[in-house]
C-alpha atoms as an extended CHARMM CRD file, in Angstrom:
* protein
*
       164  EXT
         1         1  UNK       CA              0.0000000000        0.0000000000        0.0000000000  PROA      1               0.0000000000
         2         2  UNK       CA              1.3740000000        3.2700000000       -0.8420000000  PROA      2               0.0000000000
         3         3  UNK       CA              2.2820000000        5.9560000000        1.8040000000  PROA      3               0.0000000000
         4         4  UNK       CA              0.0870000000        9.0990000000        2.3340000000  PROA      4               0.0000000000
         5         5  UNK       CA              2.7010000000       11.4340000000        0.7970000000  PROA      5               0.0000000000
         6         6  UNK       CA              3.0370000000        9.1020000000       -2.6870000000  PROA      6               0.0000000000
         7         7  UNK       CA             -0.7090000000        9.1830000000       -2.6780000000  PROA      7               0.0000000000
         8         8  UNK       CA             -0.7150000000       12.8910000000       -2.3680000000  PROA      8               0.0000000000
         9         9  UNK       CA              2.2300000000       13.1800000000       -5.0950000000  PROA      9               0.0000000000
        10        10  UNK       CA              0.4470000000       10.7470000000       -7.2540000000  PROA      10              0.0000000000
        11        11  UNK       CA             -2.4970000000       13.0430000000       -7.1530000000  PROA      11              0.0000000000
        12        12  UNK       CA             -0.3220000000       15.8380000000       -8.0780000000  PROA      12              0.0000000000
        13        13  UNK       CA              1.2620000000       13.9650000000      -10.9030000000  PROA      13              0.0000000000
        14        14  UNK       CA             -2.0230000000       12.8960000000      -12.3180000000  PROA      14              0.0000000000
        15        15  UNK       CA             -3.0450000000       16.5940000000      -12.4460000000  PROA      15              0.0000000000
        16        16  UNK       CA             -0.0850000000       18.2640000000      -14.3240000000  PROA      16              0.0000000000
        17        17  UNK       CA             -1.0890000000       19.8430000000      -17.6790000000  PROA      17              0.0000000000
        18        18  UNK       CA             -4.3370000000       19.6230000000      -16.3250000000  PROA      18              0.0000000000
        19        19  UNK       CA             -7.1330000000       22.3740000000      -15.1700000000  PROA      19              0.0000000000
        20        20  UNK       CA             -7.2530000000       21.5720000000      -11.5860000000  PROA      20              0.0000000000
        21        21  UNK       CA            -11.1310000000       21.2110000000      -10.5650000000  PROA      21              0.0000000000
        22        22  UNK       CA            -13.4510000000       19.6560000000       -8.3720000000  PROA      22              0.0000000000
        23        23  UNK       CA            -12.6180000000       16.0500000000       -8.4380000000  PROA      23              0.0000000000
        24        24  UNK       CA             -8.4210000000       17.1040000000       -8.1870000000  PROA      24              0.0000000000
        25        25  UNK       CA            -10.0500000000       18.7530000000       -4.9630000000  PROA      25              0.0000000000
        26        26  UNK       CA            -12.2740000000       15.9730000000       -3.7620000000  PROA      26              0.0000000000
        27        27  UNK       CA             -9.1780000000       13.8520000000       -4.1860000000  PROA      27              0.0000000000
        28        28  UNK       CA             -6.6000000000       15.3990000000       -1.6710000000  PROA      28              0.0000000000
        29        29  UNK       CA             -9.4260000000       16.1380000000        0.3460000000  PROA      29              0.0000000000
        30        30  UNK       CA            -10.2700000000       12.7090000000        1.0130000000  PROA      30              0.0000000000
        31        31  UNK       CA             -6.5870000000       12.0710000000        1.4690000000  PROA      31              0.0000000000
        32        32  UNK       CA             -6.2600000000       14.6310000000        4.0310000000  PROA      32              0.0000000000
        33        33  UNK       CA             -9.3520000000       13.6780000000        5.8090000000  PROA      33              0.0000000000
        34        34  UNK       CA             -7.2340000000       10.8160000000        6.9830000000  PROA      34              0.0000000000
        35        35  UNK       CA             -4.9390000000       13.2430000000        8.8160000000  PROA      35              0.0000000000
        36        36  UNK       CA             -7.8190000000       15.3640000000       10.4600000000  PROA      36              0.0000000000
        37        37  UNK       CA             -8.6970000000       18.7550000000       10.4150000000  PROA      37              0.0000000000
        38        38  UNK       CA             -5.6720000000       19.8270000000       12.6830000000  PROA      38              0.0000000000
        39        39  UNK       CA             -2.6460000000       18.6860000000       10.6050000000  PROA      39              0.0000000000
        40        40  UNK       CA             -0.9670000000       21.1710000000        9.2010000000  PROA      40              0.0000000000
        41        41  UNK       CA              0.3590000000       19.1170000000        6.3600000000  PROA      41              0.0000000000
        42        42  UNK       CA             -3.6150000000       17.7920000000        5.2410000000  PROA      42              0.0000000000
        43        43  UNK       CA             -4.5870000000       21.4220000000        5.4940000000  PROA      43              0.0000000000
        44        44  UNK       CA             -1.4100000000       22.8460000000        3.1810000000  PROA      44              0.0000000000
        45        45  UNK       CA             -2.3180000000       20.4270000000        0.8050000000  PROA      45              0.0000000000
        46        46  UNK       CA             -6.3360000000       21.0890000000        0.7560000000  PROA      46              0.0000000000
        47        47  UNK       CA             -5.0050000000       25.2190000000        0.0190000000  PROA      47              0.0000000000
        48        48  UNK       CA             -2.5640000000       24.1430000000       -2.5960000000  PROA      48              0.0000000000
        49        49  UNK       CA             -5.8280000000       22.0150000000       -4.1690000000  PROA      49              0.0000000000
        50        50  UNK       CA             -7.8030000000       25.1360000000       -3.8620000000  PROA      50              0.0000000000
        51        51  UNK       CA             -5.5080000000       27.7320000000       -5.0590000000  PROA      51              0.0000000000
        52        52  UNK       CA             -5.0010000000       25.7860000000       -8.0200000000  PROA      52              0.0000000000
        53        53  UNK       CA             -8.4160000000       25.0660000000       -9.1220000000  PROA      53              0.0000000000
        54        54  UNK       CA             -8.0550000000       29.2440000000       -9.0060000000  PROA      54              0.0000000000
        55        55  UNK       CA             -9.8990000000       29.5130000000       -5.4040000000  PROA      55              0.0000000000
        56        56  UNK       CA             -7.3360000000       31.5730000000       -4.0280000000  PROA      56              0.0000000000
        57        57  UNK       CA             -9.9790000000       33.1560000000       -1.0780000000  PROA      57              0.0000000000
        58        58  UNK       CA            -10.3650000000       29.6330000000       -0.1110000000  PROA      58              0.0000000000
        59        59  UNK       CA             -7.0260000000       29.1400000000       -0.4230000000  PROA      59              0.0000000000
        60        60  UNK       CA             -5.8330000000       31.6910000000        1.7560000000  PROA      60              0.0000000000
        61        61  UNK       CA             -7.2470000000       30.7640000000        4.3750000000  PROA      61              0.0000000000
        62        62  UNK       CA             -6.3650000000       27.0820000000        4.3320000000  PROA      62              0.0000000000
        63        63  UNK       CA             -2.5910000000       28.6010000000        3.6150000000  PROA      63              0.0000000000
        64        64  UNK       CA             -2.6160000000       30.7400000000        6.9880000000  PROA      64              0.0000000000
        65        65  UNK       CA             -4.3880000000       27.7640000000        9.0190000000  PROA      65              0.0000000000
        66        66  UNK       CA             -1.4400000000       25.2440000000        7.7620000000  PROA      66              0.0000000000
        67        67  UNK       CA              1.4740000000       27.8940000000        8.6490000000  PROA      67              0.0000000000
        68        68  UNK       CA             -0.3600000000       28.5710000000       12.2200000000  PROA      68              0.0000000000
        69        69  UNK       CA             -0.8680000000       24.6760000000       12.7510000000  PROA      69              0.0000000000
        70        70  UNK       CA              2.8320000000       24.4470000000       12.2780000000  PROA      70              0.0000000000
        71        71  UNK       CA              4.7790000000       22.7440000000        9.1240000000  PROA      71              0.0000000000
        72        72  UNK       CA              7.8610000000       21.3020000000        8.5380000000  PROA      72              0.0000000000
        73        73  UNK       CA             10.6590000000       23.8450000000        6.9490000000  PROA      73              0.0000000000
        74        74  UNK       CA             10.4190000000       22.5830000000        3.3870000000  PROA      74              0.0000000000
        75        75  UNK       CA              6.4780000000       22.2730000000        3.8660000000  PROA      75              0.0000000000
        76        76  UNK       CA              6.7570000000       25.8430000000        5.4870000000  PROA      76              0.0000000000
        77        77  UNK       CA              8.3370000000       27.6910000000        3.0790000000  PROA      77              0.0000000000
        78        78  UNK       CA              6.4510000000       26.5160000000        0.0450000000  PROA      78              0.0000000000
        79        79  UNK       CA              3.1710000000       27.2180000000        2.5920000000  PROA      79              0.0000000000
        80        80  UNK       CA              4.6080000000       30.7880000000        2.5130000000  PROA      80              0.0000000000
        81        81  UNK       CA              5.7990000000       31.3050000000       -1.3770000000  PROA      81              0.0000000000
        82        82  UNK       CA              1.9840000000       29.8530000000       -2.2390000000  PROA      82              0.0000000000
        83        83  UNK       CA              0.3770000000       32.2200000000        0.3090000000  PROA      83              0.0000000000
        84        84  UNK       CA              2.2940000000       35.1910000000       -0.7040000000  PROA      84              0.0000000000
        85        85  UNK       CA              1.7180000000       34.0970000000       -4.8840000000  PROA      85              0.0000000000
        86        86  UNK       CA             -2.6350000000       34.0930000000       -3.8650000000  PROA      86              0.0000000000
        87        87  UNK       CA             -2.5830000000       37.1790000000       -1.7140000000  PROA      87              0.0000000000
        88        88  UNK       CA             -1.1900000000       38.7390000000       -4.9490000000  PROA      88              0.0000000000
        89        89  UNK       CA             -3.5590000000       37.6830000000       -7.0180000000  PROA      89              0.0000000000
        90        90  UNK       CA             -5.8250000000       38.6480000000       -4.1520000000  PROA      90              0.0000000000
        91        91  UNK       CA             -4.2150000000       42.4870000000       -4.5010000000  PROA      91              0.0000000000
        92        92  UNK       CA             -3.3920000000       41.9870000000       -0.9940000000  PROA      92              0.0000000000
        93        93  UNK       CA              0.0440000000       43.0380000000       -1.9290000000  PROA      93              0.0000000000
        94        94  UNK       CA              1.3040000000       44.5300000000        1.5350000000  PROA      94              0.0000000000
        95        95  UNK       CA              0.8030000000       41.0100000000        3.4860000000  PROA      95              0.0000000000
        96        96  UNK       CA              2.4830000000       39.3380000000        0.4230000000  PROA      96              0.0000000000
        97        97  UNK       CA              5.4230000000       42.0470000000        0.4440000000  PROA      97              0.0000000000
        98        98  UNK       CA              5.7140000000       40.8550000000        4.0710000000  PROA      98              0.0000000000
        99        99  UNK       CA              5.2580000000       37.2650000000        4.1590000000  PROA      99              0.0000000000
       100       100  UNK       CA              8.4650000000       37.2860000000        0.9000000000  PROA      100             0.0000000000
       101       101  UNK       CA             10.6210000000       39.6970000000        2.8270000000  PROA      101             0.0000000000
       102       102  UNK       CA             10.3500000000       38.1040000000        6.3450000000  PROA      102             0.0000000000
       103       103  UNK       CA             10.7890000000       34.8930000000        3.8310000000  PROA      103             0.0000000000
       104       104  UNK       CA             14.0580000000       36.2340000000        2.5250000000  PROA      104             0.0000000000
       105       105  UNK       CA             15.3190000000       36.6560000000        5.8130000000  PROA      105             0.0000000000
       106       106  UNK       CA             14.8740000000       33.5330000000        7.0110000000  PROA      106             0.0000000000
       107       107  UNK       CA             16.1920000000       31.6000000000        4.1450000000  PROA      107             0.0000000000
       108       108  UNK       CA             19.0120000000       33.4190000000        2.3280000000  PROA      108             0.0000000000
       109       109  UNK       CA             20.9100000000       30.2640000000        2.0160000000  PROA      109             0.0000000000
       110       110  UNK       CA             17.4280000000       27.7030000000        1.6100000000  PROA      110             0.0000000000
       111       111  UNK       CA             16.1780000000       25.5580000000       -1.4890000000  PROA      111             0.0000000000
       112       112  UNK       CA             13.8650000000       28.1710000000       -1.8920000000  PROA      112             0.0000000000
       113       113  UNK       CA             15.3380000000       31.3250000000       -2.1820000000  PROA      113             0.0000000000
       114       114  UNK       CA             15.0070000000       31.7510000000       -5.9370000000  PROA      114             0.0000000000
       115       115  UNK       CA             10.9490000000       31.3460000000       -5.9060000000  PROA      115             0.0000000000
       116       116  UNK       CA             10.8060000000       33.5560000000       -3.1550000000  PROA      116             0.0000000000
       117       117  UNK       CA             12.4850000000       36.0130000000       -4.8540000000  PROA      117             0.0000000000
       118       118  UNK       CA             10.1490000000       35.4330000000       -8.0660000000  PROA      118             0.0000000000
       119       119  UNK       CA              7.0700000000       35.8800000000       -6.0350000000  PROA      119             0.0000000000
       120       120  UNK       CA              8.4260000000       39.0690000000       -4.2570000000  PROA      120             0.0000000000
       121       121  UNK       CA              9.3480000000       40.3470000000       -7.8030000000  PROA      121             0.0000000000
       122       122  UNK       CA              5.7630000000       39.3360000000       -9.1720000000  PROA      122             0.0000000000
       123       123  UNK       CA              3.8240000000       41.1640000000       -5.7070000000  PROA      123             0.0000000000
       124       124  UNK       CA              6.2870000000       44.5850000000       -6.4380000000  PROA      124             0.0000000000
       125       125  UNK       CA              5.5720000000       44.4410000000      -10.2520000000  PROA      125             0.0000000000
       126       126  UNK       CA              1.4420000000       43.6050000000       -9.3300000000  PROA      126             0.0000000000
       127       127  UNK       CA              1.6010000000       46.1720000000       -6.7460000000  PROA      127             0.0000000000
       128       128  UNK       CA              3.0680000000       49.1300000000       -8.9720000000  PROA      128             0.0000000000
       129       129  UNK       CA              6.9810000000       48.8550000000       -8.6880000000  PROA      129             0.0000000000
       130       130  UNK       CA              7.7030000000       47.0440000000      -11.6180000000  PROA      130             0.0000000000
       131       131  UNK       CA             11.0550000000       48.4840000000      -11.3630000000  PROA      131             0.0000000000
       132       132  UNK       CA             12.0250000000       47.3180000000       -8.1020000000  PROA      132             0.0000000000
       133       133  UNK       CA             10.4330000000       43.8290000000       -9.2490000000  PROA      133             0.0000000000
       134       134  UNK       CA             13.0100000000       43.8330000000      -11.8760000000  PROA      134             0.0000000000
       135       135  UNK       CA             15.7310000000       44.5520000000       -9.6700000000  PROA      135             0.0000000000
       136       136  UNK       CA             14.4650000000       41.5200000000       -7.4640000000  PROA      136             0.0000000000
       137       137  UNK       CA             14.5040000000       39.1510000000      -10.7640000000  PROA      137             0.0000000000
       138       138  UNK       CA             17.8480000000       39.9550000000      -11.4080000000  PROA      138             0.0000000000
       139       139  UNK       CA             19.6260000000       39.6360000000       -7.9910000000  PROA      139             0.0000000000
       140       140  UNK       CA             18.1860000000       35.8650000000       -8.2330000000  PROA      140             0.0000000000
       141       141  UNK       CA             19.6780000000       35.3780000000      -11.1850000000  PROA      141             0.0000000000
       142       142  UNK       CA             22.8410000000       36.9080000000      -11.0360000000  PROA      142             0.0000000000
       143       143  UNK       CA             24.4630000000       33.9900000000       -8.8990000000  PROA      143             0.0000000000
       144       144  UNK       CA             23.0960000000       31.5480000000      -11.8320000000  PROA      144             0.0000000000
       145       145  UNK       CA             25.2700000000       33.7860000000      -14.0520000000  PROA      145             0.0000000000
       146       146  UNK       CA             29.0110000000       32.2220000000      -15.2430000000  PROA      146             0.0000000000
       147       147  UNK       CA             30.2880000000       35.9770000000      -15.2010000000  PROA      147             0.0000000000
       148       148  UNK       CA             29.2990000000       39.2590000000      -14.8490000000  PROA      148             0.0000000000
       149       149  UNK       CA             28.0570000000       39.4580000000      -11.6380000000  PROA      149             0.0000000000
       150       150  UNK       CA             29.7600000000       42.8300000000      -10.5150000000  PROA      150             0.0000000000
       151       151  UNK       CA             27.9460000000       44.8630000000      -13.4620000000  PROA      151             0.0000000000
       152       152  UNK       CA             24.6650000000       43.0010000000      -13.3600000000  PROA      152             0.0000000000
       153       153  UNK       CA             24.4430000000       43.6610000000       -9.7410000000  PROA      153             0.0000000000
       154       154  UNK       CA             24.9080000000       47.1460000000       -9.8930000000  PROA      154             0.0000000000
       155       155  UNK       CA             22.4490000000       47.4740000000      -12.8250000000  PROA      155             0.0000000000
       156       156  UNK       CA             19.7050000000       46.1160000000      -10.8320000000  PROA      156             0.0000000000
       157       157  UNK       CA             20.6000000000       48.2370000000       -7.7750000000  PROA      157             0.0000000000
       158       158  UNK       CA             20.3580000000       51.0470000000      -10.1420000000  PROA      158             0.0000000000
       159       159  UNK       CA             17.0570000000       49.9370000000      -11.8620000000  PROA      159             0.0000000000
       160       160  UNK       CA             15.7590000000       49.2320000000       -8.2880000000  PROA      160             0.0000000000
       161       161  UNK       CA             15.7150000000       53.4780000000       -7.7970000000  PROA      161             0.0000000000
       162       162  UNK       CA             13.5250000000       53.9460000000      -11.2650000000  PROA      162             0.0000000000
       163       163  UNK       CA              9.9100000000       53.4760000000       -9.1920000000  PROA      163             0.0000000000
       164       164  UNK       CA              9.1550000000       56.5850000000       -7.2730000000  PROA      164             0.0000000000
């Protein structure tokens, strides 16, 4: 019998390059159900369900439940990059700013550094910085970068100043 994660994933798999709907949400809900209403990992999973069926209200919610329940880092930081990316499309965009610069405090050095940095560019482009946004895309990349990383940095500091 397969574990509750590979069930989860399997769901997941089964849904790529597909429109997340109802029975993509039925599914991890009954999965979930297994773990109760007060795990935080059943709950993250019903918001990611939700958010991408395009439910992001529901989402949210879900999102802040899982974070306060308590998740594991790797589950944690994806709770936050997925809360942040719906409270965006929410135009919450001060919470989001938040939740992706406390975020990029806490892991400079983690996994997921470089969508935390996406989502923080998205939230300052969707919120009316596009420049800034920019700036933020660029940083991520620059370490990516086999050279140039003097010049590219100091272009995106500079761009950063262009939103006022």
């Amino acid at each position: 019998m397969s574990t509750w994660d590979e069930r989860i994933d399997e769901v997941w798999t089964e849904a790529a390059g597909i429109e997340v709907g109802d029975e993509i949400i039925a599914r991890i809900d009954a999965i979930a159900a297994e773990r109760g209403d007060d795990d935080a990992r059943a709950v993250f999973e019903r918001a990611g369900a939700r958010d991408s069926a395009g439910r992001e209200a529901e989402a949210a919610v879900l999102y802040r439940r899982a974070l306060d329940l308590g998740l594991d880092e790797d589950h944690r930081a994806q709770a936050v990059i997925q809360l942040a990316s719906t409270l965006r499309n929410l135009g919450e965009y001060d919470e989001a700013l938040a939740l992706v610069e406390e975020e990029q405090e806490r892991s400079v050095d983690g996994p997921y550094r470089d969508a935390v940095a996406v989502v923080h560019a998205l939230v300052l482009a969707s919120s009316g910085k596009p420049a800034r946004g920019l700036s933020i895309a660029i940083l991520a990349l620059v370490p990516h970068l086999p050279r140039y990383h003097r010049s590219m940095t100091a272009y995106a500091r500079e761009i950063a100043d262009s939103d006022t």
